[in-house]
C-alpha positions as CSV (number, residue, x, y, z in Angstrom):
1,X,13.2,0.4,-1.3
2,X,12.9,2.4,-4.5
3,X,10.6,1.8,-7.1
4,X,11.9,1.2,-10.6
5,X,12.3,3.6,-13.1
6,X,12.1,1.3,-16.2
7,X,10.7,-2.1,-16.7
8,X,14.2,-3.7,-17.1
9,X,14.1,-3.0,-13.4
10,X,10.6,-3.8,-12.4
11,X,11.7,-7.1,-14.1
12,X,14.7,-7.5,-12.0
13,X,13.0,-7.0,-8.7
14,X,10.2,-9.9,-9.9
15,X,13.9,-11.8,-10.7
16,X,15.0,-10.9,-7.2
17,X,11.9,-12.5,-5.6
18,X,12.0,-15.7,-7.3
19,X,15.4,-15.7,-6.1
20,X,14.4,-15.1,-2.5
21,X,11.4,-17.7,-2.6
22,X,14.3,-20.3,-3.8
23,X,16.8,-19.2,-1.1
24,X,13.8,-19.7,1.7
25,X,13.1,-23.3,-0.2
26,X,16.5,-24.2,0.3
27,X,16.4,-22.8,4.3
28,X,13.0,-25.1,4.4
29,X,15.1,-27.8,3.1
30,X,17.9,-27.7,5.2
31,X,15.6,-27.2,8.6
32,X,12.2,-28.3,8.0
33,X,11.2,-28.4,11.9
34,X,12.3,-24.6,12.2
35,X,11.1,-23.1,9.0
36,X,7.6,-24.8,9.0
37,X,5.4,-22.2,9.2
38,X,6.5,-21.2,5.5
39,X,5.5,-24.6,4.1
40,X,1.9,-23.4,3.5
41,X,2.6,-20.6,1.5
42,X,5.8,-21.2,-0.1
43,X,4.9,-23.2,-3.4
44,X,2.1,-20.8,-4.0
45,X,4.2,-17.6,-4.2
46,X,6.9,-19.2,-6.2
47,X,4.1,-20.5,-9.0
48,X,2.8,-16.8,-8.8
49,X,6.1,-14.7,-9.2
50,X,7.7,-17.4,-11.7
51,X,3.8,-16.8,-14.3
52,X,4.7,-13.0,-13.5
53,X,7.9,-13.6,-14.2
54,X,7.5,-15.5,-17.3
55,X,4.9,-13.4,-18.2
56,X,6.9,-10.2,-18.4
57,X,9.9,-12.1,-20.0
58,X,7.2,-13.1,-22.9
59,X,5.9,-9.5,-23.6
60,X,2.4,-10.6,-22.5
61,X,2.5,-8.4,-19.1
62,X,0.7,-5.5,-18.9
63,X,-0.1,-2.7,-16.0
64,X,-3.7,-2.7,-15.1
65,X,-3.5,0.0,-12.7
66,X,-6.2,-1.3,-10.1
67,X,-5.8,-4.6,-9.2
68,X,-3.7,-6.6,-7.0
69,X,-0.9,-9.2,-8.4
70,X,-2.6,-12.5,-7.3
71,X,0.5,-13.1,-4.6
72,X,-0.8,-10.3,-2.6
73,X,-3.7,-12.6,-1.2
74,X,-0.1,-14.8,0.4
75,X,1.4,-11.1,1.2
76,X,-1.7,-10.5,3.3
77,X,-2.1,-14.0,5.1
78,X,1.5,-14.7,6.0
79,X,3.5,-11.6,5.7
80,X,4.9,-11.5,9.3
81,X,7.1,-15.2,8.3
82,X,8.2,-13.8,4.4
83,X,11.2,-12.3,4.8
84,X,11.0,-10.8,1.9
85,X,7.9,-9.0,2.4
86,X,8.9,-5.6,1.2
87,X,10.1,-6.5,-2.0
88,X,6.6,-8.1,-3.2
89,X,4.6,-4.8,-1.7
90,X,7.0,-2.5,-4.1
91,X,6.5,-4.9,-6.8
92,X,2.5,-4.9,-6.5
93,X,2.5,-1.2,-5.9
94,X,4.0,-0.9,-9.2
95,X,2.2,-3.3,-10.9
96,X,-0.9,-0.9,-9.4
97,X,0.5,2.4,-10.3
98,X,3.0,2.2,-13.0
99,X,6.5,2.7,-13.0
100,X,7.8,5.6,-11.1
């Protein structure tokens, strides 16, 4: 996966995830015995990617350039069951380095 270019993308990938963390609510949903190990972690990442969300959407985001997004703490501790794992890496590594 690419990094984006402008911040009209970097906002659409941090779209993208909230997307993805409501698809794997809906998979929770609909099989709760099979998809339990998410429960821990899911309602944490969505609060974090929809303040980054909003926050970006508000014009109160800014690049840092040496910290973390506060999701990568969840990242860290139960990557191996998000499925969408990748997508929240490029979107901290951007949010560390800029866009590319």
């Amino acid at each position: 996966m690419k990094p984006p270019k402008t911040l009209d993308e970097y906002i659409d990938l941090v779209h993208q995830a909230v997307y993805e963390v409501d698809e794997l609510q809906s998979c929770i949903e609909d099989d709760m015995e099979e998809m339990e190990d998410c429960l821990p972690f899911i309602r944490p990442l969505d609060r974090e990617l929809r303040a980054l969300f909003e926050s970006m959407t508000s014009g109160k985001y800014h690049f840092p350039g040496n910290e973390d997004l506060p999701f990568m703490a969840i990242v860290r501790k139960f990557g191996q069951q998000i499925p969408f794992r990748q997508l929240l890496e490029v979107i901290n590594t951007t949010h560390r380095n800029g866009l590319g």
